[in-house]
C-alpha positions, 0 to 999 in steps of 0.5 A: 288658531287654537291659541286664538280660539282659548281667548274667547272663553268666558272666565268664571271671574267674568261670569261671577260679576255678572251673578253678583251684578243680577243678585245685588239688591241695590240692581234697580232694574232687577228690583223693577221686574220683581216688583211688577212680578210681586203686584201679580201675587209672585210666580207660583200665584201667576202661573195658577191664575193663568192656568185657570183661565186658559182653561176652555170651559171658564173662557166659553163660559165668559164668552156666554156671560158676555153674550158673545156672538163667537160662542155659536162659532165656536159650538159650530167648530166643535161640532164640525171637529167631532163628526170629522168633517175636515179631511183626514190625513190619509185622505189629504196624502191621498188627494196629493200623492195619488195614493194612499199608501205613498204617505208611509214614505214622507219623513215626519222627524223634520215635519214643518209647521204650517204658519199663517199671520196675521189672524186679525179677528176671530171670524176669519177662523171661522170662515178658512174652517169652513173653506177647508171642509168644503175644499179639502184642505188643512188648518195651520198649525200654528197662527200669529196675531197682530192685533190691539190687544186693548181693542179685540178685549173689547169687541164681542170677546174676540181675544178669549174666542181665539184662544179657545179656538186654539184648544179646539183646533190644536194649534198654537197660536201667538198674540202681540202686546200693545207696549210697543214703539207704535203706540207713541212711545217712540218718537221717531214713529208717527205713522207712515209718514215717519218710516224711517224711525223704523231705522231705530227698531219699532222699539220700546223705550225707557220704562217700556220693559216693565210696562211690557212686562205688566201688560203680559201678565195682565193677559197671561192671567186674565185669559191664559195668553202664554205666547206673545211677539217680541221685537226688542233687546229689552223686553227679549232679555226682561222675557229671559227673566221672567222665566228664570223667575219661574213665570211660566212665559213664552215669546217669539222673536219677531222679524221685526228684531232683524236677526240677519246673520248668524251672530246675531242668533249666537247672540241671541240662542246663547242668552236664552241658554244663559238664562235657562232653568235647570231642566234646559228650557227657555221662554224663547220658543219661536225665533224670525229671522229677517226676511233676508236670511238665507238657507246657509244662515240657517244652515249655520243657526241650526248647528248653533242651535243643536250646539246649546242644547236647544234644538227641541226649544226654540222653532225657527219661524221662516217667512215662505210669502210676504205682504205684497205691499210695505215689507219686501221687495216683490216677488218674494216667495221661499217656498222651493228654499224652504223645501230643500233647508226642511230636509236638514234642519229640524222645528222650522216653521213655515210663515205665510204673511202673503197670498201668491204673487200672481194672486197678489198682482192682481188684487184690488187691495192686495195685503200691505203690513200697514193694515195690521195697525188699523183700528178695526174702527177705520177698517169698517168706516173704509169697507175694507173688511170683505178686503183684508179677509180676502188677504187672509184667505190668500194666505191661507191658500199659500200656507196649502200650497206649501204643505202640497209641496212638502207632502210632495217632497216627502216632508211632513208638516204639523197642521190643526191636530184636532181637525184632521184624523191621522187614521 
């Protein structure tokens, strides 16, 4: 076995190729992304601009330009924060525990962030903010966005409103490029109708990479966007690069990819460890793996994970409910798995896509991952606004619902840091 097990070591000879392959000026991939790095003034000059504009005081003062009715919420929202009108945490651990002082006992070091996906447009924020204050719960930690980049752009500054609500929640929050296969690069997709295209990945071909890669710096520098989706070999390698480059990027694996199994995280936590700077870090911070990863495959991604050194790095992102409706096989609901893996494995996110399933069922448009595709446009024409909230709001109640049941395990989670006051 151990004679075997010599075979897999990488030769510095290998390793060397590699290096001369990445540093040959003839590489014209390579020469492609400096090229598009170089068009937004080198990395240094990115990192400034984007930094500038992530800041809270230039994006409300944008919104304001541009008389956005978001800026009012956003007052709102701060206001609200300030006076403390969200439920404190030991007033939350009483509420669940039934005593106070029982929180002294939960174990923050494998605290599980709250996820919740997807937050479509900017006034459901506003309206699961008020729902908590007025029903004692918590704001997620962390919130994953699918919508058209070019259209939220372009309605009423919803893109800057959401990133300065970030700021003011203290949550994390990731956006989802339009350079991708659905926008009909692929032509294996059409719509529905052509599903199984999906078979080939959701895919961003041929010159989609640097084109991905324009398009982020356009929203990394325009309004501070460091943290996009990823869903394909490409543009997760080009994301490696960049990064290495010194653009100071981030990206999550999306589902989407079908990481299943624990080779396929070796390969992936292995490449982001080759492409790492010096200091350890990598623009991969968040990894989904497939819907039908199971405790073991996490078991096994984890000592992967802690292995290469990245264990503080990259958080795996485990959805706990699903859309009822074109993703998974219904019922679908992780929530007692995720309960016994959080005990062992650190920086695991709990994503909630879905609301209950007994609240599902029963819904007259119950959530279908086809609606994150809809133009807001037809979303109005059809009257489906009141609708896909509603969806969202159950998924909010899921997300709560998880951390009751970790609290109740003895497992901390990691809300909206600003809302909710530790003493």
């Amino acid at each position: 076995m151990s004679d075997l097990r010599n075979l897999l070591k990488i030769s510095d000879r290998r390793l060397e190729e590699i290096n001369a392959l990445l540093t040959d000026p003839g590489n014209e991939l390579v020469n492609e992304l400096l090229e598009a790095i170089e068009a937004f003034g080198g990395p240094i000059e990115i990192n400034r601009k984007a930094q500038e504009a992530a800041k809270l005081e230039n994006l409300t003062t944008r919104l304001q330009e541009a008389k956005s009715p978001y800026v009012d919420d956003l007052n709102w929202l701060i206001e609200q924060r300030d006076k403390g009108a969200f439920i404190s945490m030991p007033d939350y651990y009483g509420h669940v525990l039934g005593d106070k002082s029982k929180a002294a006992d939960i174990d923050h070091k494998n605290a599980v962030t709250l996820e919740i996906s997807a937050l479509q447009y900017f006034p459901w924020l506003i309206a699961e903010a008020r729902r908590c204050i007025e029903k004692g719960e918590l704001m997620p930690g962390r919130y994953i966005r699918v919508r058209n980049m070019a259209e939220q752009e372009t309605d009423n500054g919803d893109v800057m409103a959401v990133a300065a609500a970030m700021q003011i929640v203290g949550a994390t929050y990731v956006e989802t490029l339009d350079t991708k296969g659905t926008d009909g690069s692929n032509i294996h997709l059409g719509g529905p109708e052509t599903i199984t295209g999906y078979f080939g990945g959701v895919g961003q071909p041929n010159e989609y990479p640097i084109k991905w890669v324009r398009e982020y710096l356009k929203f990394y520098t325009s309004y501070g966007v460091q943290q996009v989706l990823n869903i394909n070999p490409g543009t997760v390698l080009v994301g490696y690069l960049l990064h290495k480059l010194g653009v100071n990027n981030e990206f999550k694996i999306s589902v989407f990819m079908g990481n299943d199994n624990p080779f396929s995280i070796l390969w992936t936590l292995t490449t982001a460890r080759l492409f790492s700077r010096a200091d350890g870090t990598t623009s991969l911070i968040g990894f989904n793996l497939s819907n039908s990863a199971n405790n073991d495959t996490i078991r096994k991604a984890a000592a992967i994970r802690k292995a290469l050194g990245l264990e503080d790095v990259v958080r795996f992102e485990h959805h706990i409910t699903e859309t009822w409706k074109s993703i998974v096989r219904q019922p679908y609901n992780r929530r007692d798995e995720l309960i016994e893996i959080a005990r062992e494995v650190p920086n695991i996110s709990a994503k909630h896509e879905g609301g209950e399933v007994e609240a599902e069922q029963e819904l007259a448009h119950p959530s279908d991952i086809l609606d994150y595709f809809m133009a807001k446009s037809d979303v109005e024409k059809q009257g489906l606004m009141p609708a896909l909230e509603q969806n969202y709001i159950e998924k909010h109640r899921s997300t709560n619902l998880t951390a009751d049941a970790l609290t109740r395990a003895g497992i901390g989670v990691v809300y909206a840091t600003k809302l909710h006051k530790t003493s």
